[in-house]
C-alpha positions in Angstrom: -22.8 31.1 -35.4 -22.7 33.5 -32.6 -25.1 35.8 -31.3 -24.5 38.9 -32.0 -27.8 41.5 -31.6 -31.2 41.7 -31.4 -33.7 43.5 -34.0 -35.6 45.9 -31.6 -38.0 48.0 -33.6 -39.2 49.6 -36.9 -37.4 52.9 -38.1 -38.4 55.1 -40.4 -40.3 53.7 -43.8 -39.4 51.3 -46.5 -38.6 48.4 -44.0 -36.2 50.0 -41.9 -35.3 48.6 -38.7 -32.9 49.8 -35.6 -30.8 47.0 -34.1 -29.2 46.5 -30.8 -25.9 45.1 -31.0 -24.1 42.7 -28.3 -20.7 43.1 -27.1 -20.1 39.8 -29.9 -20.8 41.7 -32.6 -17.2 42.1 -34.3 -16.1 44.9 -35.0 -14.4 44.2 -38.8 -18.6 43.4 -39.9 -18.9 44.3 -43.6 -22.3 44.7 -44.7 -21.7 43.8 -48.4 -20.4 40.4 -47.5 -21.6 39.3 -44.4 -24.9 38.0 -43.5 -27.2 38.5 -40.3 -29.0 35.3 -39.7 -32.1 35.4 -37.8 -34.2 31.9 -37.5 -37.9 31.7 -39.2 -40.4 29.0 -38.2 -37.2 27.3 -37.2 -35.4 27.8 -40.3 -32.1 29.7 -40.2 -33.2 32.7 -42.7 -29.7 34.6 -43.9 -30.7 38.5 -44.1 -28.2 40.7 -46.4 -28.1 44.5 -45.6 -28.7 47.2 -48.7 -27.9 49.6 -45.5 -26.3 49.4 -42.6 -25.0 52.2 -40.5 -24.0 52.4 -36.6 -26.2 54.2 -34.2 -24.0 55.2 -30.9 -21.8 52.6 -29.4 -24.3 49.6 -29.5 -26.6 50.5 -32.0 -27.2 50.3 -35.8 -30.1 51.4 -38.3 -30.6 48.5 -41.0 -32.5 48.2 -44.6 -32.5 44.2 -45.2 -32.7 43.1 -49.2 -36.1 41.9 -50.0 -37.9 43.6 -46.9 -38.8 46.6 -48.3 -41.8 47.3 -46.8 -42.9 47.7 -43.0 -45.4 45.0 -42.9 -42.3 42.5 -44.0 -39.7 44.1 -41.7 -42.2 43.8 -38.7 -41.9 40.1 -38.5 -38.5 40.3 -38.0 -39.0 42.6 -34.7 -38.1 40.8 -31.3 -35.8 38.6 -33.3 -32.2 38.1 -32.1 -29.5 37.3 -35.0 -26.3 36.0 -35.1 -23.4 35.8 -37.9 -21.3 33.7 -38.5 -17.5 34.0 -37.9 -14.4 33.6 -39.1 -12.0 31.9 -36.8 -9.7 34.5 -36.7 -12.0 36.9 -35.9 -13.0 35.3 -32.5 -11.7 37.4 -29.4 -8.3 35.3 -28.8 -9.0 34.6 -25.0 -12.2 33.1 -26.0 -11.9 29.2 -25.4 -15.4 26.9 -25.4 -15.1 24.0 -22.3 -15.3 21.4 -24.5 -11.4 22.7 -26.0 -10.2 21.2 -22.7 -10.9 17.7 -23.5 -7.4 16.2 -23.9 -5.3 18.6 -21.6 -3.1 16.6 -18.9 -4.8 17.4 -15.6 -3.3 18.1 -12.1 -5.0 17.5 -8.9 -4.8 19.4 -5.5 -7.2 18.2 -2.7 -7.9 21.0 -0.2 -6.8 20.2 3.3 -4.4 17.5 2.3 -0.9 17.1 0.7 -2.4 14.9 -1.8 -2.0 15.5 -5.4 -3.3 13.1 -8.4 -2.3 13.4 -12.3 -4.2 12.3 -14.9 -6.3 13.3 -18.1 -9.9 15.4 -18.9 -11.2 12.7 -21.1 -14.5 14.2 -21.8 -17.0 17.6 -21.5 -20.6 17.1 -20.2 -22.7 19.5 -21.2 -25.8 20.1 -19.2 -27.5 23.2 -18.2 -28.3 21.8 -14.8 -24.8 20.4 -14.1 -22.1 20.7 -16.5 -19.0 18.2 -15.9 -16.0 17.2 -16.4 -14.9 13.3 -16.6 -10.8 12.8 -15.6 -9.1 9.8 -16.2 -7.6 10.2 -12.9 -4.7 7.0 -12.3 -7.2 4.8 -14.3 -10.4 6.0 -12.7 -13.1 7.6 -14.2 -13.8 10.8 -11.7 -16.6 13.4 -12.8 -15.7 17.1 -11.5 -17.9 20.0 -11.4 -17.3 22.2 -14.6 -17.3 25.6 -12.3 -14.8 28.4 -12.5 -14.3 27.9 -8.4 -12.7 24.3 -8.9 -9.9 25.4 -12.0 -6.7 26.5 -10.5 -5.2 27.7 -13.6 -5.2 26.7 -17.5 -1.6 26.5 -19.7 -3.1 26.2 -23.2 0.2 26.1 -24.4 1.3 23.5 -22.3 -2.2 21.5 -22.5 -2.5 21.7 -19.0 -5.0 22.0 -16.5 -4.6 22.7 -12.5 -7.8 21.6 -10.5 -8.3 22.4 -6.4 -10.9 20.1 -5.3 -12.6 19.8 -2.1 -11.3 17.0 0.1 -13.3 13.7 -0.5 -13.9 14.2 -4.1 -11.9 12.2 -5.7 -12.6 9.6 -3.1 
């Protein structure tokens, strides 16, 4: 599922709402077959439009099946709502970190001529600190997840280039 608006207010009568869409939103949607899927006392809730037409570049006015009157459509307000898609639809240089795992990795240490080969062996997802973990000549070493350390990515190749501060891998 990704995240593609946010429902921002009541339009017109009859359950109408207007929407804000996100750069996500894709740009094939089809009403008629797709869903919008907002969450309901934690429940994922799939919404399916009887009308859905854009408003400007990031906009759109919406009548939802079922919420056909204001005082239904009004607890949907402040909502975000995603959809779900398909693969081929997803922007082609979009990659998630944990698609790494399993790349060959090379290692440059700043300030030295030292260079160590190895493999990313695993994704750490934390919002504090995410990591990577390296197999690094049969050592586990754990590496900042941050866009200043990655040299360069070859996803055809299944490499990955890292520049790491001297010490690190020490």
């Amino acid at each position: 599922m990704t995240r593609c608006g946010r429902i921002n207010k009541l339009f017109g009568t009859g359950g109408g709402l207007r929407l804000t869409l996100y750069e996500t939103f894709p740009e094939g949607f089809d009403p008629e077959t797709t869903a919008l899927v907002v969450e309901i006392d934690g429940l994922e809730v799939p919404l399916y439009c009887e009308k859905f037409e854009y408003v400007g570049a990031s906009g759109a006015s919406v009548t939802f099946a079922d919420m056909d009157t204001e005082r239904r459509a009004e607890e949907l307000v402040g909502k975000e709502f995603s959809i779900e898609l398909e693969e081929e639809e997803r922007d082609e240089d979009e990659f998630y970190l944990e698609d790494l795992v399993g790349f060959r990795v090379t290692v440059l240490e700043m300030g030295t001529e030292r260079t160590f080969a190895g493999e990313l062996t695993d994704y750490i997802d934390s919002e504090i600190n995410p990591l990577f973990e390296l197999d690094i000549e049969g050592r586990e070493v754990l590496v900042p997840a941050v866009d200043e350390m990655i040299g360069g990515i070859d996803f055809e190749a299944e490499t990955i280039k890292f520049i790491l501060p001297e010490g690190l891998i020490d």
